[in-house]
MARNU-809082 format. One record per residue: residue number from 1; x, y, z of N, C-alpha, C, O in turn. Coordinates in steps of 0.05 Angstrom, whole numbers, always signed. Layout:
! residues N
pos: NUM	n_u: X	n_v: Y	n_w: Z	ca_u: X	ca_v: Y	ca_w: Z	c_u: X	c_v: Y	c_w: Z	o_u: X	o_v: Y	o_w: Z
...
//
This chain:
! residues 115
pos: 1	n_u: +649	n_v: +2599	n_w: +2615	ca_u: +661	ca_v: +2622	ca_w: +2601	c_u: +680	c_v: +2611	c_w: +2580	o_u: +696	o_v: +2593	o_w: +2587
pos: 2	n_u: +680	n_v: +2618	n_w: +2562	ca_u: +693	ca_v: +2612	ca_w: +2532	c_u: +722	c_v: +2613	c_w: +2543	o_u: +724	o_v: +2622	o_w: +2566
pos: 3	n_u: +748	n_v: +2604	n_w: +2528	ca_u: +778	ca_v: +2612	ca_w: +2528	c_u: +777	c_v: +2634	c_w: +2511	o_u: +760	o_v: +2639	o_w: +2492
pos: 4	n_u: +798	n_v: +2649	n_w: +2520	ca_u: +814	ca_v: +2673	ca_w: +2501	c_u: +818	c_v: +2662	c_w: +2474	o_u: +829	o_v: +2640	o_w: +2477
pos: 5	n_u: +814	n_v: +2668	n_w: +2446	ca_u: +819	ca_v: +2663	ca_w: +2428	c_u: +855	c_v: +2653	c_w: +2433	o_u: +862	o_v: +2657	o_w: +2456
pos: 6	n_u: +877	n_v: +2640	n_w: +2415	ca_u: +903	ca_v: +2642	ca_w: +2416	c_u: +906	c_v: +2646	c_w: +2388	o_u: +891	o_v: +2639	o_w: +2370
pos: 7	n_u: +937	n_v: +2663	n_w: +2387	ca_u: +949	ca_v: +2668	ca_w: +2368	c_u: +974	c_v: +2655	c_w: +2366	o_u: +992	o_v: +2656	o_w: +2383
pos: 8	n_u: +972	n_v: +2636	n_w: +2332	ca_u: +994	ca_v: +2618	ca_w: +2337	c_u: +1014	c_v: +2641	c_w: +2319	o_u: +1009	o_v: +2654	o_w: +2298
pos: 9	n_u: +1035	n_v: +2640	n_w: +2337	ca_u: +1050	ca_v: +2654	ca_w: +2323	c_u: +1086	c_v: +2648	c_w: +2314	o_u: +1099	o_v: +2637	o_w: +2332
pos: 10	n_u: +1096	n_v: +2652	n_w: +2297	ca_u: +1124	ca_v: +2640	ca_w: +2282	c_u: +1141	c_v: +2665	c_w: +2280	o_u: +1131	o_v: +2680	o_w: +2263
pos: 11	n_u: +1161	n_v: +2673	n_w: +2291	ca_u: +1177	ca_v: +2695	ca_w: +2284	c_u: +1208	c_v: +2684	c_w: +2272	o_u: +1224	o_v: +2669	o_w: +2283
pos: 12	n_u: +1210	n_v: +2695	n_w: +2248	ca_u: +1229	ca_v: +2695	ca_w: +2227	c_u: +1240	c_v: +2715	c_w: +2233	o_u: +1230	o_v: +2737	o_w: +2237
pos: 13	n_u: +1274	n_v: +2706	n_w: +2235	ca_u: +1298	ca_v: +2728	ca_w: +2236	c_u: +1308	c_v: +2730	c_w: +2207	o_u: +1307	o_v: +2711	o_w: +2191
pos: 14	n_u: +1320	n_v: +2756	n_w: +2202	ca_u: +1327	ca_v: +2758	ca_w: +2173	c_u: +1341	c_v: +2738	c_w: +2160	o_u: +1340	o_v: +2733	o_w: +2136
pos: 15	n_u: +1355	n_v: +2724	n_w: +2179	ca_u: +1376	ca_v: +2697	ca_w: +2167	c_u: +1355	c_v: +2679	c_w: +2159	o_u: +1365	o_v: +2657	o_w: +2157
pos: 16	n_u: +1334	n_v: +2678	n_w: +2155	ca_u: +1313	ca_v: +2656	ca_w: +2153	c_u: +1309	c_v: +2637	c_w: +2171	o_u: +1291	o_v: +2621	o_w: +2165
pos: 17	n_u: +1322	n_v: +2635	n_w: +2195	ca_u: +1313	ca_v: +2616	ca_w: +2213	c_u: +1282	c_v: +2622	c_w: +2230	o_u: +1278	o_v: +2645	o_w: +2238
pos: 18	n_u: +1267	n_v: +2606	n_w: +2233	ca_u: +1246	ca_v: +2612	ca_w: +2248	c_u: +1243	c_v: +2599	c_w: +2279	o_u: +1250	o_v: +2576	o_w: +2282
pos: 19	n_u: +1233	n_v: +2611	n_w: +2300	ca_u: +1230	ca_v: +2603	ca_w: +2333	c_u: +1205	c_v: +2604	c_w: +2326	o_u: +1195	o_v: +2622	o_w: +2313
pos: 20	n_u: +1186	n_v: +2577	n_w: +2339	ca_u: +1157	ca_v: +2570	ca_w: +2330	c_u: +1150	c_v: +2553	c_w: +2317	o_u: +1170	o_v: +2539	o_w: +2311
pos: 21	n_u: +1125	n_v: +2544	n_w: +2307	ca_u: +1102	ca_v: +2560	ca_w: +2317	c_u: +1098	c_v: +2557	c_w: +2346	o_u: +1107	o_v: +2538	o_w: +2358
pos: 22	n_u: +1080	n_v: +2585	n_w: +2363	ca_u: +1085	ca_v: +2583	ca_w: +2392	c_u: +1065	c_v: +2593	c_w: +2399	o_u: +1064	o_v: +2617	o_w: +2394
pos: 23	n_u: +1038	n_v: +2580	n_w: +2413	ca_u: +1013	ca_v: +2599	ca_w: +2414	c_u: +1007	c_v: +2610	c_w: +2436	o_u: +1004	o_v: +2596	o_w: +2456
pos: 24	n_u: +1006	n_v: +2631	n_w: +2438	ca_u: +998	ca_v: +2656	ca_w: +2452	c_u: +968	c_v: +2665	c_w: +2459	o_u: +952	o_v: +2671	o_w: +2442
pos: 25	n_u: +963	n_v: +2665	n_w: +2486	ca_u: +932	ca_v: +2673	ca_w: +2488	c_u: +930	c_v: +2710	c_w: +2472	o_u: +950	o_v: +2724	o_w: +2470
pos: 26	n_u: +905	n_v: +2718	n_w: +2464	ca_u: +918	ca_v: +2743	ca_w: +2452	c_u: +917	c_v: +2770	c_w: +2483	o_u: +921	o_v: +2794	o_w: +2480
pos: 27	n_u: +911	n_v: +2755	n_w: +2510	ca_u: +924	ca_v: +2773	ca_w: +2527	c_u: +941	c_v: +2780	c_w: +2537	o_u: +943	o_v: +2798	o_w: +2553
pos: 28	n_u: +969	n_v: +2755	n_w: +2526	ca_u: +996	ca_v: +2762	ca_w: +2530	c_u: +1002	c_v: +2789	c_w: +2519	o_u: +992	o_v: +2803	o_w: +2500
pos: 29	n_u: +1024	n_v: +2794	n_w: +2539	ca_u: +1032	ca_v: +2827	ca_w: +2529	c_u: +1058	c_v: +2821	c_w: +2515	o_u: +1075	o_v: +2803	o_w: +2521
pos: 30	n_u: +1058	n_v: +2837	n_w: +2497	ca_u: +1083	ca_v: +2834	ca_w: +2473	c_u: +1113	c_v: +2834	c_w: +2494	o_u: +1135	o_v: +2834	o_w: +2483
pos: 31	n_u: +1112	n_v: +2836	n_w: +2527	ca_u: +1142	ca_v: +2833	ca_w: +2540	c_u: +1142	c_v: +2803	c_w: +2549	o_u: +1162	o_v: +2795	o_w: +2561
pos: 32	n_u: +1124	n_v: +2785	n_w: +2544	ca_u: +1117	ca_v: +2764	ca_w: +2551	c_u: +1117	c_v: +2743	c_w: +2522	o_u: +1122	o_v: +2719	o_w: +2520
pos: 33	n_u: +1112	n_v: +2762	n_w: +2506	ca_u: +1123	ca_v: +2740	ca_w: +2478	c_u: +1156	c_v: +2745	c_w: +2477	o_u: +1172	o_v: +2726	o_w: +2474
pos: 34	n_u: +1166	n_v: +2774	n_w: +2480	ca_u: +1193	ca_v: +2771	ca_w: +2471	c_u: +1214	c_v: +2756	c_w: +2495	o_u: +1237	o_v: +2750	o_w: +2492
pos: 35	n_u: +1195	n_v: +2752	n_w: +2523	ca_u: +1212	ca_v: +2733	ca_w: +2536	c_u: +1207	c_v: +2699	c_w: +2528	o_u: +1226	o_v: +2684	o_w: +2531
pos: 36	n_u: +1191	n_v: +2692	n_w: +2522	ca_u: +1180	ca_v: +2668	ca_w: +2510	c_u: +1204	c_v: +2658	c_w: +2483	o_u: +1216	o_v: +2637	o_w: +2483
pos: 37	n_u: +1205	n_v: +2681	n_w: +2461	ca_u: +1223	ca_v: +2680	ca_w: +2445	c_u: +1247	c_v: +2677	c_w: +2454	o_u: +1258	o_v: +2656	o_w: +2447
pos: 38	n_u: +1260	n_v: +2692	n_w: +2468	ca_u: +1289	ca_v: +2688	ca_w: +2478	c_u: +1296	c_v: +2661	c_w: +2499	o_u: +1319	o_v: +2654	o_w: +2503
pos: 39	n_u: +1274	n_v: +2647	n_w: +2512	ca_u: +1275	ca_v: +2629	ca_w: +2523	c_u: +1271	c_v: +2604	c_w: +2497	o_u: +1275	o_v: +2582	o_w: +2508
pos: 40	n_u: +1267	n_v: +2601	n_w: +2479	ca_u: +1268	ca_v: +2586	ca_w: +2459	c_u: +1283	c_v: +2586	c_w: +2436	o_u: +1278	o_v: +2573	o_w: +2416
pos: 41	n_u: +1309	n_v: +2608	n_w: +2442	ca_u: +1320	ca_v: +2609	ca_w: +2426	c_u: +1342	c_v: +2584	c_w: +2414	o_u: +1354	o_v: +2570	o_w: +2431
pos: 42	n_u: +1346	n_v: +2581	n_w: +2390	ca_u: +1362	ca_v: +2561	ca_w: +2373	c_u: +1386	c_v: +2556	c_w: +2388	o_u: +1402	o_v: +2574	o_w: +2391
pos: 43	n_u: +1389	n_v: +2529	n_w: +2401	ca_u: +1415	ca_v: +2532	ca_w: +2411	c_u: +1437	c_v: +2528	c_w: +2389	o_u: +1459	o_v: +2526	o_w: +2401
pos: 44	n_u: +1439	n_v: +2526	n_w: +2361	ca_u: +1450	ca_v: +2516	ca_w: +2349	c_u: +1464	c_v: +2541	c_w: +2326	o_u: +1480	o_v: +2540	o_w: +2307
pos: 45	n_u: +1448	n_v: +2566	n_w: +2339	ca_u: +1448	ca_v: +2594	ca_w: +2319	c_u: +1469	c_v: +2606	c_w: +2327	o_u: +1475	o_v: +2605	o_w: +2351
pos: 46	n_u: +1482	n_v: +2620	n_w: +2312	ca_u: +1511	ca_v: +2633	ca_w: +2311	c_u: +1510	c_v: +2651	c_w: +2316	o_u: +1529	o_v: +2664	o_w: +2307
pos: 47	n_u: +1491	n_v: +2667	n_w: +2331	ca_u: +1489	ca_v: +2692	ca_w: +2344	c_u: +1472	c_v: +2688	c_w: +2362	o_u: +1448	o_v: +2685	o_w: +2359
pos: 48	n_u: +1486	n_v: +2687	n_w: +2388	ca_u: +1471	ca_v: +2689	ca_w: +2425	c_u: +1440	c_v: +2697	c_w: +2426	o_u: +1427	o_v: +2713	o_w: +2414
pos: 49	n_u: +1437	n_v: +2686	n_w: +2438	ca_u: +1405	ca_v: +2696	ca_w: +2446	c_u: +1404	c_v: +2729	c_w: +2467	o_u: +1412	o_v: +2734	o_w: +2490
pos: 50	n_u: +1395	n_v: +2738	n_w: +2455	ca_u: +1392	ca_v: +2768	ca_w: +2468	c_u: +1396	c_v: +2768	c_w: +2495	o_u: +1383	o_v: +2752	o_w: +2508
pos: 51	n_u: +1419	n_v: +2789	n_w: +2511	ca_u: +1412	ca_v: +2788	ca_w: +2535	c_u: +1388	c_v: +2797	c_w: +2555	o_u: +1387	o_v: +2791	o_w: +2578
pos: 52	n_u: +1366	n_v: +2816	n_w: +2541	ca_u: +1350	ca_v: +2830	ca_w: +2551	c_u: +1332	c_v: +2840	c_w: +2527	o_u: +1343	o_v: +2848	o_w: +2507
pos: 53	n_u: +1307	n_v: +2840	n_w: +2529	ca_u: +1289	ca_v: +2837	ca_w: +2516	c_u: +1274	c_v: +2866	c_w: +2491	o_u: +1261	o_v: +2871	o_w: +2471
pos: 54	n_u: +1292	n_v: +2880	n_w: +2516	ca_u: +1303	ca_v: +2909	ca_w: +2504	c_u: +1312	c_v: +2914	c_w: +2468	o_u: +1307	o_v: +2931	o_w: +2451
pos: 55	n_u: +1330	n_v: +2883	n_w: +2469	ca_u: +1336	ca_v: +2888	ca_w: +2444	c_u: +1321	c_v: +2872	c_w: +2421	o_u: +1326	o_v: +2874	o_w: +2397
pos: 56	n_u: +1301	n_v: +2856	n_w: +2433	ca_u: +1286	ca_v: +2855	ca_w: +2413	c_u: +1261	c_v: +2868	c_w: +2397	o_u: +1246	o_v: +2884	o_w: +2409
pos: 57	n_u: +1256	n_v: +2863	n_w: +2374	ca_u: +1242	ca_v: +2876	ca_w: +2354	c_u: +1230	c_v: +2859	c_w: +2342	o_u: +1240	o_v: +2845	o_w: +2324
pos: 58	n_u: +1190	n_v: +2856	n_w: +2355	ca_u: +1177	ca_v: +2838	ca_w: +2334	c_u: +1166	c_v: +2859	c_w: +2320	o_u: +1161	o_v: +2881	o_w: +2331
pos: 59	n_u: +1162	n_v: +2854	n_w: +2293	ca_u: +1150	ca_v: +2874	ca_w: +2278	c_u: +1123	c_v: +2857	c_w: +2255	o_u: +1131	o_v: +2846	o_w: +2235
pos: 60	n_u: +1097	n_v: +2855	n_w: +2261	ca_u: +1074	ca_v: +2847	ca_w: +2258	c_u: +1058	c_v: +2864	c_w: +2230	o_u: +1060	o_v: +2888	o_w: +2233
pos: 61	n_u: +1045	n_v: +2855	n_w: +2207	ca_u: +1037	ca_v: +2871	ca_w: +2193	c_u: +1058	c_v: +2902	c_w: +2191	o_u: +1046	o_v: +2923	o_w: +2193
pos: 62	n_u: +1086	n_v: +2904	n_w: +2189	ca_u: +1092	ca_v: +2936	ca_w: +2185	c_u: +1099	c_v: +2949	c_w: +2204	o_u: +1111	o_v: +2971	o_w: +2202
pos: 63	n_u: +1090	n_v: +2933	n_w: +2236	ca_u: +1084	ca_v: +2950	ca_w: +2256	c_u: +1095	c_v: +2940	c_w: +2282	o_u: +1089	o_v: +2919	o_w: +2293
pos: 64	n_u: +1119	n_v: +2963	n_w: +2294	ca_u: +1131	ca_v: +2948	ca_w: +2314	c_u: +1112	c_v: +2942	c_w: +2340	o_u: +1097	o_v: +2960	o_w: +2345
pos: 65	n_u: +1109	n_v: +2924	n_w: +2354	ca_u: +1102	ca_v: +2919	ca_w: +2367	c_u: +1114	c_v: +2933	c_w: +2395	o_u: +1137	o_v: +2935	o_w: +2400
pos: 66	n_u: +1092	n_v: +2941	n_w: +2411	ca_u: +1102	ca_v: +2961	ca_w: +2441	c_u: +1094	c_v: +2939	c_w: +2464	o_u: +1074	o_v: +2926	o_w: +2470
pos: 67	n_u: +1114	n_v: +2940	n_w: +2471	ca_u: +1111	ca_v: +2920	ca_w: +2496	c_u: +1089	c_v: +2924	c_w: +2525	o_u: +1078	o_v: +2905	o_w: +2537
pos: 68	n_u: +1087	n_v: +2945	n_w: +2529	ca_u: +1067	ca_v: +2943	ca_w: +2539	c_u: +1031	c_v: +2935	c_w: +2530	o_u: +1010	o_v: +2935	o_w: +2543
pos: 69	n_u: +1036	n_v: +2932	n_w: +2506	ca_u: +1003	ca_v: +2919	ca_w: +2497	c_u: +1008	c_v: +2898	c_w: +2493	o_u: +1030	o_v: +2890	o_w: +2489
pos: 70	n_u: +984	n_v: +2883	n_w: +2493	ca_u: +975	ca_v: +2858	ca_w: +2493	c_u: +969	c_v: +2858	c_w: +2462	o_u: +963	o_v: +2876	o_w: +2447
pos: 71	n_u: +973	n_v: +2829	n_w: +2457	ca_u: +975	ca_v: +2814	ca_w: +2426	c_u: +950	c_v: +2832	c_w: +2418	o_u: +951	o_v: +2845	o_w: +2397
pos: 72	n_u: +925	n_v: +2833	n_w: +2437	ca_u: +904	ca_v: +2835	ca_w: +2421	c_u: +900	c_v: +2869	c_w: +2414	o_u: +890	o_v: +2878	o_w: +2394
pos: 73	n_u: +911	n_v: +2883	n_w: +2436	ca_u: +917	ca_v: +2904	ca_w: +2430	c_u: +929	c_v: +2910	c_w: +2403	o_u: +921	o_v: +2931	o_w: +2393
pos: 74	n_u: +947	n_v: +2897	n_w: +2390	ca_u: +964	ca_v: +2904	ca_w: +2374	c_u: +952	c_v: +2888	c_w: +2352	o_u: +967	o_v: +2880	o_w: +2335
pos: 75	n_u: +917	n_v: +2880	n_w: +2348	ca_u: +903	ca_v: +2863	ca_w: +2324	c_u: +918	c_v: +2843	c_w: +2310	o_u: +921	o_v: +2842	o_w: +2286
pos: 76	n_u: +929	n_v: +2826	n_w: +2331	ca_u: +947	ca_v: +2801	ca_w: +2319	c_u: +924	c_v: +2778	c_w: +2321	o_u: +913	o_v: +2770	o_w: +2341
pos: 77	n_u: +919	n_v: +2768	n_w: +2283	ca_u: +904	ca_v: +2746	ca_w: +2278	c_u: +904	c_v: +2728	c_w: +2292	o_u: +925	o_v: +2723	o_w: +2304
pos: 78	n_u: +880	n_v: +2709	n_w: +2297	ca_u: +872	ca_v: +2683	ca_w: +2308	c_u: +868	c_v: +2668	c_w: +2286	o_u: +865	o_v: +2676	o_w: +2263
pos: 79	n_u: +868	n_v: +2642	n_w: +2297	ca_u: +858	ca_v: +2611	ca_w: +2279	c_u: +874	c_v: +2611	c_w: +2258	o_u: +864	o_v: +2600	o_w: +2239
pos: 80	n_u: +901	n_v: +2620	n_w: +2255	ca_u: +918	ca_v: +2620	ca_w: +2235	c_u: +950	c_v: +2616	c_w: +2240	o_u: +957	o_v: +2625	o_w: +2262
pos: 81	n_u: +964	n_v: +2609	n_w: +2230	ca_u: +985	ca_v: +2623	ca_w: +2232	c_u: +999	c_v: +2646	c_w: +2223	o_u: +994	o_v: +2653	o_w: +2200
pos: 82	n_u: +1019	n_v: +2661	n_w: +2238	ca_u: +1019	ca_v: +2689	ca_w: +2234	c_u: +1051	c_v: +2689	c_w: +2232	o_u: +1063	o_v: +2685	o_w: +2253
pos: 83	n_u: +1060	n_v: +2691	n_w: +2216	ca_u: +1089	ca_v: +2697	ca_w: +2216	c_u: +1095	c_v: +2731	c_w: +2222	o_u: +1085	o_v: +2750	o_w: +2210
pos: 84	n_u: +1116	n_v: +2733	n_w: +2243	ca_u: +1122	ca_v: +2757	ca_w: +2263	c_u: +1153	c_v: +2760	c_w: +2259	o_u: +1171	o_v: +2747	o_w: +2270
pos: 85	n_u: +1156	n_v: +2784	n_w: +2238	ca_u: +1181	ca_v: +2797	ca_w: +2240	c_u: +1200	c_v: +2800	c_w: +2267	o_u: +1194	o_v: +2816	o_w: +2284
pos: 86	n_u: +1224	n_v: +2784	n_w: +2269	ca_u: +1238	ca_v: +2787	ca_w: +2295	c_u: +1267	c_v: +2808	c_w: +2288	o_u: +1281	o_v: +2803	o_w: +2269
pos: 87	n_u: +1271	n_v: +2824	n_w: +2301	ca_u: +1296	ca_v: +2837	ca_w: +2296	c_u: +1317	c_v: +2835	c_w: +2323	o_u: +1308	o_v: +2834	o_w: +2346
pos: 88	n_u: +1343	n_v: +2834	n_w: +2318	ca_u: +1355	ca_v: +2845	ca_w: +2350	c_u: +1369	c_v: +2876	c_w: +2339	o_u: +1382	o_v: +2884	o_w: +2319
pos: 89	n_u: +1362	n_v: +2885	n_w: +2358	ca_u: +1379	ca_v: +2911	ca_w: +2363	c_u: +1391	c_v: +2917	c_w: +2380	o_u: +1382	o_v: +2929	o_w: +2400
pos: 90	n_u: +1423	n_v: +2909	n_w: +2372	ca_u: +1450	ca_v: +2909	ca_w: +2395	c_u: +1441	c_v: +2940	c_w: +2419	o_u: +1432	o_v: +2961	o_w: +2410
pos: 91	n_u: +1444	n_v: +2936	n_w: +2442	ca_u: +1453	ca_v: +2946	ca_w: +2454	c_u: +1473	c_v: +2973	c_w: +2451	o_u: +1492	o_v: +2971	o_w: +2436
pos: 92	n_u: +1471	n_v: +2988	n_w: +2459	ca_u: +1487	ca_v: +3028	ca_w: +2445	c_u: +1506	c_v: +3016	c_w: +2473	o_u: +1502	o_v: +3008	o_w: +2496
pos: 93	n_u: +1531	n_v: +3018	n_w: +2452	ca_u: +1559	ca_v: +3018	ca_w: +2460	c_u: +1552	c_v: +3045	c_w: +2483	o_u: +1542	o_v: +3066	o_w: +2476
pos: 94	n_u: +1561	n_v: +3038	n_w: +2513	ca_u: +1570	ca_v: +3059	ca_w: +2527	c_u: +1595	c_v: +3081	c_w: +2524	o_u: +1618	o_v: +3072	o_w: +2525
pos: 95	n_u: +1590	n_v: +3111	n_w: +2521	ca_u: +1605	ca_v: +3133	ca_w: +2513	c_u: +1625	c_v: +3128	c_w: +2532	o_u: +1618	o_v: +3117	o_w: +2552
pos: 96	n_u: +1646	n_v: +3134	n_w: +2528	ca_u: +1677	ca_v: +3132	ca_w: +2536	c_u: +1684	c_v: +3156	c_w: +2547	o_u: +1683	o_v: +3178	o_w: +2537
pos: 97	n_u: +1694	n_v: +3149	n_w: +2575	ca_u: +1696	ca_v: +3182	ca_w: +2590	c_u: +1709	c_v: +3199	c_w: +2576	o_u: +1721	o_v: +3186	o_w: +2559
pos: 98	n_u: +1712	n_v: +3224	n_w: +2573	ca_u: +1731	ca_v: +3238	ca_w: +2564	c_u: +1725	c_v: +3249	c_w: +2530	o_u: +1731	o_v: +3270	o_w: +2520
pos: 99	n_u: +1708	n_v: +3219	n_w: +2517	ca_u: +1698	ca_v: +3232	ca_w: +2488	c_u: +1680	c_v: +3263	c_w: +2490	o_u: +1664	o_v: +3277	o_w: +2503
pos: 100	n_u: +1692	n_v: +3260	n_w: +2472	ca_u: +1683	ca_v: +3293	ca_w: +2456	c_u: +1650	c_v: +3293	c_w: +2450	o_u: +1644	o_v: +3269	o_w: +2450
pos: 101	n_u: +1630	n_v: +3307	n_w: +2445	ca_u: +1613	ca_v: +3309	ca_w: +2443	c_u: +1597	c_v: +3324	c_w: +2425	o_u: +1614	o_v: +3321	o_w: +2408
pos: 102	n_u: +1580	n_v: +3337	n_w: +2413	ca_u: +1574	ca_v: +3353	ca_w: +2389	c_u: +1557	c_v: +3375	c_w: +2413	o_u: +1541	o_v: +3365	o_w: +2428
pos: 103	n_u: +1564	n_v: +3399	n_w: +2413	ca_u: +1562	ca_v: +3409	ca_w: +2432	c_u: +1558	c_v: +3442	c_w: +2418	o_u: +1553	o_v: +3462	o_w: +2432
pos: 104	n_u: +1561	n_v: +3440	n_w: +2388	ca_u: +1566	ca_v: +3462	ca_w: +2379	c_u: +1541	c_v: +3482	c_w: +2371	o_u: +1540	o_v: +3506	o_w: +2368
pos: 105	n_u: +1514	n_v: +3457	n_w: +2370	ca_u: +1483	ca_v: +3475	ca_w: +2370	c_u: +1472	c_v: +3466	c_w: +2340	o_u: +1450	o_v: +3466	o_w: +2328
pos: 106	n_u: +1496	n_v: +3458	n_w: +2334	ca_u: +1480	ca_v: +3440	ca_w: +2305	c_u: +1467	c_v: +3410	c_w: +2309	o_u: +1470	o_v: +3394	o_w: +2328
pos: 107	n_u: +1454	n_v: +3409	n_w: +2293	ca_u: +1430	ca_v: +3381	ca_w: +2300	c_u: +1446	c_v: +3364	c_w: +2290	o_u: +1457	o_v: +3370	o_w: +2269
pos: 108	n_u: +1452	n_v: +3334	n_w: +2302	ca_u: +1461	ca_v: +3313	ca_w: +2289	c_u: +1439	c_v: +3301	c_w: +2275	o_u: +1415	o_v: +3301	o_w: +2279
pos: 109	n_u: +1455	n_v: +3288	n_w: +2252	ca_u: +1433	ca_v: +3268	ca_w: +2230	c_u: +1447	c_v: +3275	c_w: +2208	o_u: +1470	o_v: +3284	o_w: +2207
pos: 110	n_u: +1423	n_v: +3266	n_w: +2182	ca_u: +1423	ca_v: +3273	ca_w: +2161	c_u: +1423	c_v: +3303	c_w: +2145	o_u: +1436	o_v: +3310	o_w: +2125
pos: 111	n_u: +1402	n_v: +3320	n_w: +2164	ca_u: +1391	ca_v: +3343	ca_w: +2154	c_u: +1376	c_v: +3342	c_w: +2133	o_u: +1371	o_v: +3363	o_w: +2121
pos: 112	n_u: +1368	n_v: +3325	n_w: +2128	ca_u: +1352	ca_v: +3315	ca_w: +2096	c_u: +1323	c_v: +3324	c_w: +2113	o_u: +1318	o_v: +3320	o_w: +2137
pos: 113	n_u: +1301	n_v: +3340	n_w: +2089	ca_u: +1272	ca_v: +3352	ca_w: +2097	c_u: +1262	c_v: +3336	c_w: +2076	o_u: +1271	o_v: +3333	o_w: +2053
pos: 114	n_u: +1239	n_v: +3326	n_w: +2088	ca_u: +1224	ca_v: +3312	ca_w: +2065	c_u: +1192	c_v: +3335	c_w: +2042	o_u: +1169	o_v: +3335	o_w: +2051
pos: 115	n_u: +1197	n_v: +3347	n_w: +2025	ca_u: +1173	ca_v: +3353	ca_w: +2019	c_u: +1152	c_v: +3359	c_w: +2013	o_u: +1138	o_v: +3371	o_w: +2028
//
């Protein structure tokens, strides 16, 4: 029986540093690359390696990647290399007992309609 194709793959953080190249069978599931990533992270980079995987963000062709699918699920090229948008997204500060809340029936946001 043949091997699983692999996808070699390189994820670039906006600072330009890159973790990789790192090849991946394409039945790894995208919670299994972003632990791979954070276990390889730069010891030398001025911002910590994520505590939980939660806050990372690979983003592939445009498209965030859902952790429950597998590379191949998510049509990530073979026989190449593939450079893979990495983002972190801090952790939501826990609300503070006693803060106030928007409670009044209006929608928070923008309010901007696109049309």
């Amino acid at each position: 029986m043949a091997a699983a194709p692999l996808a070699n793959l390189r994820f670039r953080m906006p600072e330009g540093v890159d973790i990789g190249p790192i090849k991946f069978s394409v039945s790894t599931t995208v919670q299994a690359v972003k632990e791979m990533v954070i276990a390889e992270w730069p010891k030398d980079f001025p911002r910590p390696a994520p505590a939980d995987t939660a806050e990372v963000r690979l983003i592939l062709n445009g498209k965030v990647l859902e952790n429950g699918k597998t590379l191949m699920e998510c049509r990530t090229p073979t026989g190449m290399l593939v450079t893979c948008h990495l983002l972190i997204r801090p952790k939501p500060e826990p609300s503070k007992p006693g803060a106030e809340s928007k409670t009044d029936g209006t929608p928070s946001g923008c309010g901007c309609s696109v049309q």
